[in-house]
C-alpha positions as CSV (number, residue, x, y, z in Angstrom):
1,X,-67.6,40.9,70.4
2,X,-70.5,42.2,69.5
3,X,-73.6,40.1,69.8
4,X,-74.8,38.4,67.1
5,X,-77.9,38.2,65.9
6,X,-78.5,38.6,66.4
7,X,-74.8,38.1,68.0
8,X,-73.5,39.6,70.5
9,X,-70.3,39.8,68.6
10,X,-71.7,37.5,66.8
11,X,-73.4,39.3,64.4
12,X,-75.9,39.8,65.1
13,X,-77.9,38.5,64.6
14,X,-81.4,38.7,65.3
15,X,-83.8,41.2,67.7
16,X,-87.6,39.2,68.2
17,X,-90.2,39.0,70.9
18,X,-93.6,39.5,71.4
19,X,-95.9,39.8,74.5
20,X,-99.5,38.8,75.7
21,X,-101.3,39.1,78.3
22,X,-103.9,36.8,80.8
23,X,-107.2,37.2,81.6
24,X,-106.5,36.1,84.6
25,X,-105.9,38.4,87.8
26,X,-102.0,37.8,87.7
27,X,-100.6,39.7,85.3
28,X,-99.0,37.7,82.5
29,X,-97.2,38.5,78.9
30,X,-96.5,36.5,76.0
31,X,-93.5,37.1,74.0
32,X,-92.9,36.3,70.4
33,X,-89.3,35.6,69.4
34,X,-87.5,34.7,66.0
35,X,-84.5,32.9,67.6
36,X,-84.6,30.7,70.3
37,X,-81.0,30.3,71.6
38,X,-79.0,27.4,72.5
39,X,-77.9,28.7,75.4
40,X,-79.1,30.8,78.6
41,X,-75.8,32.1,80.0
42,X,-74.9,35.3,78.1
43,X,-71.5,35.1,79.4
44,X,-70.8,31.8,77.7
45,X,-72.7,32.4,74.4
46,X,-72.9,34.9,71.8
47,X,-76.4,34.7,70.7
48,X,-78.6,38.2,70.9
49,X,-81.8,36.4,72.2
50,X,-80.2,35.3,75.3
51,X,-79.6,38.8,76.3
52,X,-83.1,39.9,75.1
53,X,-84.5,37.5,78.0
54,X,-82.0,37.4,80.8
55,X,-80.0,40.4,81.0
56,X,-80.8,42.5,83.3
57,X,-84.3,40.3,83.9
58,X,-82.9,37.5,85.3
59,X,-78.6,38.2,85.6
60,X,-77.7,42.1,86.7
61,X,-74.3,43.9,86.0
62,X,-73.4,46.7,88.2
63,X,-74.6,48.6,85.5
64,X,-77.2,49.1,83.4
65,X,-78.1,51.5,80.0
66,X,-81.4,53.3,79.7
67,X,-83.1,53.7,76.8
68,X,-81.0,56.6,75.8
69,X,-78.1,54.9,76.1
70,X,-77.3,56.7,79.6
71,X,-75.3,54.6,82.1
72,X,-77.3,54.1,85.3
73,X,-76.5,52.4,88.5
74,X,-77.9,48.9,89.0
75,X,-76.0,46.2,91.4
76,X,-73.4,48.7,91.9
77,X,-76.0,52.1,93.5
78,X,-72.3,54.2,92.8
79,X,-69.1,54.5,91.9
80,X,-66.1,56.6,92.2
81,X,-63.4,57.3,89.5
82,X,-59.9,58.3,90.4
83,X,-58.5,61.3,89.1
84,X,-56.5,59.8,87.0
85,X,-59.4,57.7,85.5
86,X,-57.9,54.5,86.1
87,X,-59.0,53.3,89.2
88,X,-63.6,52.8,90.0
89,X,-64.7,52.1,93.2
90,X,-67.9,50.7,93.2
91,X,-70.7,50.5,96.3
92,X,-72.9,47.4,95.8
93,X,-76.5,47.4,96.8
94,X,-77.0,46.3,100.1
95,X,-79.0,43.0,100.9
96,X,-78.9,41.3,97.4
97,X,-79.9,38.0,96.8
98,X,-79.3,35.7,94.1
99,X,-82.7,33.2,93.3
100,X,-81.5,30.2,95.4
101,X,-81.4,32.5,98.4
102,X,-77.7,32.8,98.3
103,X,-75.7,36.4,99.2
104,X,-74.3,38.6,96.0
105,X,-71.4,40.3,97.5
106,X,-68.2,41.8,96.4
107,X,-66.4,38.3,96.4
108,X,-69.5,37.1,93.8
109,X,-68.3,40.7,91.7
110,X,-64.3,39.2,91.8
111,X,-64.9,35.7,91.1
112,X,-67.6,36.8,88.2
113,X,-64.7,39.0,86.4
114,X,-61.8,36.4,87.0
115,X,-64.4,34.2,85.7
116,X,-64.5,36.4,82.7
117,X,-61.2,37.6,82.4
118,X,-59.4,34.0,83.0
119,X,-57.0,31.8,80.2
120,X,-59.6,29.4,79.9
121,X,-62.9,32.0,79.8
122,X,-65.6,31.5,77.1
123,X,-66.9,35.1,77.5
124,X,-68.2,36.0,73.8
125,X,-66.5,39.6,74.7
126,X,-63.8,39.0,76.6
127,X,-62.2,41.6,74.3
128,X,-64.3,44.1,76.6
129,X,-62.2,43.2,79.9
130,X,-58.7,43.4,78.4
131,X,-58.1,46.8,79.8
132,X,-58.8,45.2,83.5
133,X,-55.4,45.3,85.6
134,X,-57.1,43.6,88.6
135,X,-60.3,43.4,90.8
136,X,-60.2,43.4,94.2
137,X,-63.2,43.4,97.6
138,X,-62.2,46.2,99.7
139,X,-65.1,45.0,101.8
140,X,-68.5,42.9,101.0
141,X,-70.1,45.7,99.6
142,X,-67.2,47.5,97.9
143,X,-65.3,46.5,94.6
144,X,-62.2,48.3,93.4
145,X,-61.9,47.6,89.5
146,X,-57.6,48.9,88.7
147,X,-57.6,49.4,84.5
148,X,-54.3,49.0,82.5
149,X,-55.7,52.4,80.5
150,X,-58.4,54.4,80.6
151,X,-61.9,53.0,78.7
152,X,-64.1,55.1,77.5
153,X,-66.4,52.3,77.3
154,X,-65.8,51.0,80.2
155,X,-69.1,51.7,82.5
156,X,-71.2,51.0,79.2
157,X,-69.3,47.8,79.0
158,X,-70.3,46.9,83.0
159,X,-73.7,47.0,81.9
160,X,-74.0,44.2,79.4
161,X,-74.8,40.8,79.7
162,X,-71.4,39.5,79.4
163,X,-70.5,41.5,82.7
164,X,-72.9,39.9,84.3
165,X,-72.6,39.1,88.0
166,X,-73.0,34.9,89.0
167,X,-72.1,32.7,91.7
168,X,-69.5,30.1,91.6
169,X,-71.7,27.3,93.3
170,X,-74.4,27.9,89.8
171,X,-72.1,29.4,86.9
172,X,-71.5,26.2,85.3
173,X,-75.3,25.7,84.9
174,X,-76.6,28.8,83.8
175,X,-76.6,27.5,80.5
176,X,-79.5,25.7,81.2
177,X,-80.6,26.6,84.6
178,X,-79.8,30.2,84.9
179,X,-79.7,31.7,88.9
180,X,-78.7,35.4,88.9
181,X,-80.5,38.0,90.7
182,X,-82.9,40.2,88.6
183,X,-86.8,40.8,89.1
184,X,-87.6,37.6,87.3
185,X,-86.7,33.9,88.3
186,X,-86.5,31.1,85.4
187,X,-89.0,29.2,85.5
188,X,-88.9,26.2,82.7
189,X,-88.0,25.9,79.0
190,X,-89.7,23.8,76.4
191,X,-86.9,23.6,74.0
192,X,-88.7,24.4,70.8
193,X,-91.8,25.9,72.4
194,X,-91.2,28.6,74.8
195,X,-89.5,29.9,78.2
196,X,-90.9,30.7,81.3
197,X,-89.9,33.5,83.5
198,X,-91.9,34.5,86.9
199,X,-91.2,37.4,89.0
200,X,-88.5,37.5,91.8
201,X,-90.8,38.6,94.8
202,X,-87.1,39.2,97.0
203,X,-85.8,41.3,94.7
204,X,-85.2,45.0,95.3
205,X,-87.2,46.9,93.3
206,X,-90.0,44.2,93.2
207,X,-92.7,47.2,93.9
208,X,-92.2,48.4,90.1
209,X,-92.3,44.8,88.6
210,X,-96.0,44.8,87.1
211,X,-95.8,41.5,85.4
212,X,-96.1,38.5,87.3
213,X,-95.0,35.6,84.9
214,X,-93.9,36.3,81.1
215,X,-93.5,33.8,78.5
216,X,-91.1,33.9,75.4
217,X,-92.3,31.9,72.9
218,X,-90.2,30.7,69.3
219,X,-91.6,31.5,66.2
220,X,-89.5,31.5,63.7
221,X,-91.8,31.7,60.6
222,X,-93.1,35.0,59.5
223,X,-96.6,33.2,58.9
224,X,-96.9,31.7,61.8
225,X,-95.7,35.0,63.7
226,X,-98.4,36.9,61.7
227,X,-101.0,34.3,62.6
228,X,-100.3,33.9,66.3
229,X,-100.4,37.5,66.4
230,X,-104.0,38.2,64.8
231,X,-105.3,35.1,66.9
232,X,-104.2,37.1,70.0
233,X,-102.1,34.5,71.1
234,X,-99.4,37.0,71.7
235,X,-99.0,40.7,73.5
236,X,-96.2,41.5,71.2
237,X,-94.0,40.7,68.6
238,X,-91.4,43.8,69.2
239,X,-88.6,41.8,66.7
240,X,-91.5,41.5,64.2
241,X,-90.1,39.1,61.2
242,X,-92.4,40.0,58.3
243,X,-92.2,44.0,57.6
244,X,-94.3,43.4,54.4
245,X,-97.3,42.9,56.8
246,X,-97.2,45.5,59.2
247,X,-99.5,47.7,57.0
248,X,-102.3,45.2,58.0
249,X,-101.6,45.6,62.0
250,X,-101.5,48.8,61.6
251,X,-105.2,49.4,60.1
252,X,-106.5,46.8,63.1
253,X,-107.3,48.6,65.9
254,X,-106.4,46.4,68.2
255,X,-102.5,46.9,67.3
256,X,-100.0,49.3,67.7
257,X,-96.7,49.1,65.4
258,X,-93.7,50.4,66.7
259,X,-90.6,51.2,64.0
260,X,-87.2,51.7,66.0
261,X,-83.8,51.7,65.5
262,X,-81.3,49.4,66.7
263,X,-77.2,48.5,67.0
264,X,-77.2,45.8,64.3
265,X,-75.1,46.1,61.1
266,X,-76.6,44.0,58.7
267,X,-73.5,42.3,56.6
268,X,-72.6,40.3,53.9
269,X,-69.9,39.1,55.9
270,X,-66.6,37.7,53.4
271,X,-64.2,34.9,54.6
272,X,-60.9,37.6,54.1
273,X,-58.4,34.9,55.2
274,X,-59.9,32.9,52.1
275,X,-59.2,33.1,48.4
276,X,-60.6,34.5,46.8
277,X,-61.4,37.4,49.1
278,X,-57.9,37.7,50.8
279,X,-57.8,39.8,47.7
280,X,-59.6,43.5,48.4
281,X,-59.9,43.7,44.7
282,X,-62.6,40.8,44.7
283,X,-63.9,42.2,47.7
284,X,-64.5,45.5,46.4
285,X,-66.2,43.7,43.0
286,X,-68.7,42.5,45.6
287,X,-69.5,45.5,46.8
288,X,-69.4,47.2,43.3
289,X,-72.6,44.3,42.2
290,X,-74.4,45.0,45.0
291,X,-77.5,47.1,44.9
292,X,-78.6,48.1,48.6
293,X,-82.1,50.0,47.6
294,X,-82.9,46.1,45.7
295,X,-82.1,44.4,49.1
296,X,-83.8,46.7,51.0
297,X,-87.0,47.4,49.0
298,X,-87.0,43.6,48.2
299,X,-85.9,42.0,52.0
300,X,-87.4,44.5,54.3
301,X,-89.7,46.4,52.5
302,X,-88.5,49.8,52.5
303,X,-88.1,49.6,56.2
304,X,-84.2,49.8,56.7
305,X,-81.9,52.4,56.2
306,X,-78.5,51.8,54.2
307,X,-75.3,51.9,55.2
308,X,-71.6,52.1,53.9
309,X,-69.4,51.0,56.5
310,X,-69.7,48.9,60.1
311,X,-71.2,52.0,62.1
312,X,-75.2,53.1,63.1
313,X,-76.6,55.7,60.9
314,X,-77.7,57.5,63.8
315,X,-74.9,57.9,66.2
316,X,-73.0,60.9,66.8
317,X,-69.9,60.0,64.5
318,X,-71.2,58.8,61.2
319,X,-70.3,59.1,57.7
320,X,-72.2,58.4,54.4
321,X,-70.2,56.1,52.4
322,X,-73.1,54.0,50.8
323,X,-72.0,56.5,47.6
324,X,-68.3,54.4,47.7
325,X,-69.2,51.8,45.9
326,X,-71.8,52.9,43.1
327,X,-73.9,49.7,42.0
328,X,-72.6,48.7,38.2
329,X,-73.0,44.9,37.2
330,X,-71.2,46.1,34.0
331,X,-68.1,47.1,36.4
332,X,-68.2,44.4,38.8
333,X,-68.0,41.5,36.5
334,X,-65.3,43.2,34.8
335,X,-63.5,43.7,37.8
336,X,-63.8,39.8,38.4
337,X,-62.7,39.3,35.9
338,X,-59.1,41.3,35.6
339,X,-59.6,39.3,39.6
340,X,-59.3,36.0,37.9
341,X,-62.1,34.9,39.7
342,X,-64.8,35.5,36.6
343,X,-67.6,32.2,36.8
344,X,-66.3,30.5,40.1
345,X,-69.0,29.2,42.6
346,X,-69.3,31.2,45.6
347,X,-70.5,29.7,48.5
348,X,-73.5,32.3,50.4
349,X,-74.0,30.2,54.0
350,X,-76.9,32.2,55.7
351,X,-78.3,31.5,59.2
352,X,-82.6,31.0,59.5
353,X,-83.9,34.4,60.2
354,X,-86.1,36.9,57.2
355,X,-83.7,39.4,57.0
356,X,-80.7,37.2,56.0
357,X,-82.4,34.2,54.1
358,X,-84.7,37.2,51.6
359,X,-81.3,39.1,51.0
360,X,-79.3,36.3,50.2
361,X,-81.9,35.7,47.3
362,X,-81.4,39.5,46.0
363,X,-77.9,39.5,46.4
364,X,-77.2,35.4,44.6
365,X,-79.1,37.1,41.5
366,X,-77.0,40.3,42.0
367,X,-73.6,38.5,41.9
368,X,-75.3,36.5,38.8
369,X,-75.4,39.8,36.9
370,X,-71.7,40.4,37.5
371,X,-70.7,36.6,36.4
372,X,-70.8,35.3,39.2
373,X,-72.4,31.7,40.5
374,X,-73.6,32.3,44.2
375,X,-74.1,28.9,45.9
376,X,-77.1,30.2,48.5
377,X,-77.2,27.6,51.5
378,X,-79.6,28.0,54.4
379,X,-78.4,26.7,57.8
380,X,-79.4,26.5,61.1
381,X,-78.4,28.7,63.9
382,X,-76.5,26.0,65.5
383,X,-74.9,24.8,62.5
384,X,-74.1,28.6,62.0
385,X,-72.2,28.8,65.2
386,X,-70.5,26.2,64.8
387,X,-69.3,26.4,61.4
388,X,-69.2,30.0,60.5
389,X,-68.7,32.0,63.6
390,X,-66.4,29.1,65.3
391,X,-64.6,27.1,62.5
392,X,-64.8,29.8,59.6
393,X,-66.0,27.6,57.2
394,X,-67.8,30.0,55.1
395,X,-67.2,32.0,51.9
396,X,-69.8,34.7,52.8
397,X,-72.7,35.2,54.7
398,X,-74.9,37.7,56.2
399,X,-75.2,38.5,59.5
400,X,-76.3,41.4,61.9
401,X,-74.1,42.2,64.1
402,X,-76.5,44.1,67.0
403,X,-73.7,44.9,69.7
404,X,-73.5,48.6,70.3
405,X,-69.7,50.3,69.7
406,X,-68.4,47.0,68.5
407,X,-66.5,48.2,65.4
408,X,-63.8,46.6,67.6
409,X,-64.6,43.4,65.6
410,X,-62.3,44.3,63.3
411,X,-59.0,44.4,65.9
412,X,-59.8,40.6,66.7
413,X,-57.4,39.7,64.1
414,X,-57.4,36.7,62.2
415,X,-59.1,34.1,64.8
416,X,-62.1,36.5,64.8
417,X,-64.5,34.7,61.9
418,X,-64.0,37.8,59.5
419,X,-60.9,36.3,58.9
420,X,-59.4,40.3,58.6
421,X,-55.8,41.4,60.4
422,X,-55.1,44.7,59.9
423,X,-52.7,46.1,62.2
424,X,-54.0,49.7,61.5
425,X,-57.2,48.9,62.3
426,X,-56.2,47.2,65.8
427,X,-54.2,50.5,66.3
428,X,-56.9,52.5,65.5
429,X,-59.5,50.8,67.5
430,X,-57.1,51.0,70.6
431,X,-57.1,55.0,70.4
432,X,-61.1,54.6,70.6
433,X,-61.2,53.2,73.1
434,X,-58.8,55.1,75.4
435,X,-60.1,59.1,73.8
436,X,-62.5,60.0,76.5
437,X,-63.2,63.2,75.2
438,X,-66.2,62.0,73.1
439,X,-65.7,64.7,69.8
440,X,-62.2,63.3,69.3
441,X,-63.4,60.1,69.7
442,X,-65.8,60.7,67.1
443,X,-63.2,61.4,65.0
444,X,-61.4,58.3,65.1
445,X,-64.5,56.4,64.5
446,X,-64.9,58.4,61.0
447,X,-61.7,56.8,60.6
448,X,-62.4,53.7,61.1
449,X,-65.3,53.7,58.9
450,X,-63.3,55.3,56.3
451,X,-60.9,52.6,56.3
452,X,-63.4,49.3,56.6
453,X,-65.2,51.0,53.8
454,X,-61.7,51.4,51.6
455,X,-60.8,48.1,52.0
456,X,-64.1,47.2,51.3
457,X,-64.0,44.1,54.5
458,X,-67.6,43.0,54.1
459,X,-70.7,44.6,51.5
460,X,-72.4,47.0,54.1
461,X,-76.0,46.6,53.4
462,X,-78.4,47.7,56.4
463,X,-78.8,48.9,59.8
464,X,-81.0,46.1,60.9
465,X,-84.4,48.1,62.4
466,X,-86.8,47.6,64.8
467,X,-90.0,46.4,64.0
468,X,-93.1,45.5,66.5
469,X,-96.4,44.3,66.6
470,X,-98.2,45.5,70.5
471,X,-101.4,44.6,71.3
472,X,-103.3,47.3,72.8
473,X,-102.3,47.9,76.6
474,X,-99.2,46.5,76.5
475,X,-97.1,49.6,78.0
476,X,-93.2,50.6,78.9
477,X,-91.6,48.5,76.3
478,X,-88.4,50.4,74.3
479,X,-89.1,51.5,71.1
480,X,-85.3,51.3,70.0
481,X,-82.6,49.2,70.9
482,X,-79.5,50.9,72.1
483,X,-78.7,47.4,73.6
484,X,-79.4,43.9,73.3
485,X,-81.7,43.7,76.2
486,X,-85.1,44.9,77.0
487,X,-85.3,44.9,80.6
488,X,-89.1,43.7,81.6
489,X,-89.5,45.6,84.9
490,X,-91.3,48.4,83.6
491,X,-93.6,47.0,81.2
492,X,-97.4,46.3,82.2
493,X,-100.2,45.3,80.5
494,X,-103.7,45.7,80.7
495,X,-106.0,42.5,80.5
């Protein structure tokens, strides 16, 4: 899936953090983050913010992805790939440790991808191990991963938080006490406060750890971001909630701002296995009364850039189609009407975080214009989960969905919460997936945003940017988001 929002595959649904550092000798950095999640185990839960702390801080994958997106080697130092592309042999690291002093070996890599792969798995994208015929130990530091197909995502996919390598003996209590192997230990969490991570003196590559304990702390609030922020009671904010205010950080010298791109879609996601929008005409109303430059100008301040269909304006393979759908209140509600659907109630369910709860606003007055009554209700991100993303029980919504190449969403078929079976689409998404040659590849993906865009699935709004508040001498953090992690190990910062 793709995380949500920050979702994995949940939408997304939501990038936030923030550092600070002591005066102390030991080096220490505060983090400011929107959403705290419910969970710490980012193979059991699809929440963005567990990735932005753990993966590849606290769990590893035998790969990782640089800031550029390149594939690197990280548990796994290198691989081989058969010629006929199906078949990766992978050497693990030699003398790894998890944080209860335990051995990661190959068996940990098998029992972590049966784990994954298995009937009963909860892995929010066990989508991404489908093409897996089988993974076998040749020895204790060698894994032999068989595919059904070739992936041309396959590598990227061993690098996210979902592939992340555990230990039977703690799996089933990561959620809450997570033990992987990174250069940082948990520590504690203060459900509603902050979490605690320290760094993992055993680990590896401990030399080029700078920071010796860092601290994630909730703030949902823009106000209280901004305010903890001026007070200095934070080192960053990197998922900075209140773009209206970054003009005033930016004139304080004491502040850097940082404006980056990331994976997330921003959505207004529609329930298409319910009336009224199993019917694409209704669905294409919605995206006729929508007016993008309003929502953007009005929810984030100028600082987003539209979008047309479920793909990131700058990647190799996209198209403009924000011009398919030409705002016209006039035409919308006329539409509705010849939909039968003129004057109903739509129900707008939106989860706590800026982005989401400002454009719902825009878009309920939008809708009004076109004769239509847009019921706004804002939830929690529990109740989200549980109601939306799990049970469906939604109208619309709006989501970011901040997963990188997860237009896959739309081959989950009906059980996915978008409610949308296309057979085409799953089709389609399979030939992705197997083109290795990355300009045909592009290609399909043009497709595929040609489609979603005809069929109008969800109103495209946004790709969901980057937006951080550093305090002076905080260095090494990613300016853009290629992933939902941002691995810790090189950032410092100067007290």
């Amino acid at each position: 899936m793709s995380h949500l929002p920050l979702t994995k595959t949940l939408p997304a649904l939501t990038l936030a953090f923030g550092l600070m550092a002591s005066a102390s000798a030991a080096a220490e950095l505060v983090i400011g983050m929107q959403q705290e999640p419910t969970s710490l185990d980012p193979t059991a839960d699809a929440t963005a913010s567990i990735d932005s702390m753990m993966t590849q801080n606290v769990f590893e994958s035998l790969t990782t992805v640089a800031e550029n997106g390149e594939v690197q080697p990280n548990l796994a130092t290198s691989w081989e790939v058969s010629e006929d592309g199906l078949t990766y042999t992978f050497k693990l690291a030699e003398g790894v440790t998890f944080h209860d002093g335990s051995t990661l070996d190959a068996e940990d890599v098998v029992y972590s991808f049966d784990r994954a792969m298995g009937e009963d798995s909860v892995n929010p994208s066990k989508d991404i191990f489908e093409p897996i015929e089988s993974v076998k130990a040749v020895d204790p530091q060698t894994v032999e991963i068989t595919l059904k197909a070739k992936d041309a995502f396959f590598l990227f996919n061993m690098g996210q938080g979902d592939s992340a390598i555990v230990a039977a003996e703690s799996a089933e209590t990561n959620n809450a006490n997570p033990v992987g192997s990174g250069p940082f230990k948990f520590d504690s969490w203060t459900r509603g406060d902050r979490l605690t991570l320290v760094k993992n003196p055993d680990h590896r590559d401990a030399a080029d750890v700078a920071l010796d304990k860092v601290v994630f702390r909730f703030i949902s609030d823009p106000a209280a971001a901004t305010a903890a922020m001026m007070a200095e009671e934070l080192d960053a904010f990197p998922g900075f909630p209140a773009p209206e205010l970054l003009p005033q950080f930016e004139a304080d010298p004491r502040f850097r701002v940082n404006v980056g791109s990331t994976e997330g879609e921003v959505i207004l996601a529609m329930n298409n296995a319910k009336p009224p929008f199993d019917n694409v005409e209704v669905r294409r109303a919605v995206a006729t009364a929508i007016d993008r430059d309003e929502i953007i100008e009005g929810a984030m301040y100028g600082q987003a850039v539209p979008i047309g269909s479920f793909y990131p304006p700058h990647g190799t393979a996209y198209v403009d189609l924000t011009d398919a759908y030409p705002h016209d209140s006039t035409k919308a509600e006329e539409m509705f009407e010849a939909a039968g659907v003129a004057g109903t109630t739509m129900t707008l369910r939106v989860p706590p975080f800026p982005y989401a709860t400002r454009s719902a606003e825009i878009i309920q007055n939008q809708l009004s214009e076109a004769g239509i009554d847009a019921k706004v209700e804002n939830v929690e991100w529990g109740f989200w989960i549980d109601e939306v993303y799990k049970q469906k029980h939604y109208d619309m919504t709006i989501i970011a969905h901040t997963s990188p190449n997860d237009m896959g969403n739309f081959a989950r078929g009906p059980d996915y919460f978008y409610g949308y079976d296309n057979a085409e689409m799953t089709a389609l998404w399979e030939q992705i997936t197997t083109e290795v040659d990355p300009a045909k590849r592009d290609e399909l993906l043009k497709q595929g945003q040609q489609m979603l865009s005809d069929q109008s699935v969800h109103g495209f709004l946004f790709q969901l940017p980057l937006l951080g508040v550093f305090r002076e001498g905080v260095e090494g953090y990613w300016s853009s988001s290629p992933v939902l992690y941002m691995p810790l190990k090189g950032v410092s910062v100067a007290n």
